[in-house]
N, C-alpha and C positions, 0 to 999 in steps of 0.2 A: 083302639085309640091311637092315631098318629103321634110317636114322638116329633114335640119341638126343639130345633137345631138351637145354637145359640152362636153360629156359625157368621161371624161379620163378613161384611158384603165387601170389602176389602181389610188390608192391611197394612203396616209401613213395612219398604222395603227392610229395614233394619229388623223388623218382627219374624218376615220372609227368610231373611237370613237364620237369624237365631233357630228357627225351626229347622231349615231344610241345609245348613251349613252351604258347602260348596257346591250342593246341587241346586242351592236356588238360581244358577243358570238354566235348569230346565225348564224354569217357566217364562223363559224365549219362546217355544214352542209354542205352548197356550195362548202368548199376544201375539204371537204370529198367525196362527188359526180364528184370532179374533174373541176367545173365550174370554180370556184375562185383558185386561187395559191397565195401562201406567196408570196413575193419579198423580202428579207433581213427584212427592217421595214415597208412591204406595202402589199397592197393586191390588187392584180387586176384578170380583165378576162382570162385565161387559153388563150385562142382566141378570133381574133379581131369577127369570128364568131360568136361567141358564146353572146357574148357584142351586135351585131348586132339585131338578134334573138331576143332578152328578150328585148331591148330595141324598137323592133318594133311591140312587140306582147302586149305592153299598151297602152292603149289610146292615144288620141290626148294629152289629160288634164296628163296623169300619164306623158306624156313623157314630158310637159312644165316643169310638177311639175321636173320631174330628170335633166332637164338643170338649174332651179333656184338652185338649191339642188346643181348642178355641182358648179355653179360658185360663190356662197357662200363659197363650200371647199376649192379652188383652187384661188379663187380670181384673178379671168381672167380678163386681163386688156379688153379684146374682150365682155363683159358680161357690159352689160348697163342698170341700174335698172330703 
């Protein structure tokens, strides 16, 4: 059975931050390459494909880790520690 992500389709840059501190400049890259797009103050996947993709192509363990990750940012009432 496929695990489901709970991985939002973007984020706010201030969320962006909190995660990735000073390296959230590296996700220059990714909207340079077209992966990532701005949102006004957010940044998310270009495509729900594309989000799909890179979220299936890490491990079992990388994709727990990017749901715990998810729902620290987002603070999903659906996210149960």
């Amino acid at each position: 059975m496929a695990e489901q992500l709970m991985v939002p389709s973007h984020v706010s840059l201030d969320q962006a931050k909190r995660l990735l501190g000073d390296s959230v400049v590296t996700l220059a890259e990714a909207v340079r390459y077209g992966v990532l797009v701005l949102y006004g103050r957010g940044i998310g996947f270009r495509h729900k494909i594309a989000r799909r993709a890179i979220e299936q192509s890490l491990p079992l363990i990388g994709r727990r880790a990017l749901n715990a990750l998810s729902c620290w940012l987002t603070r999903l009432p659906t996210c149960r520690g």
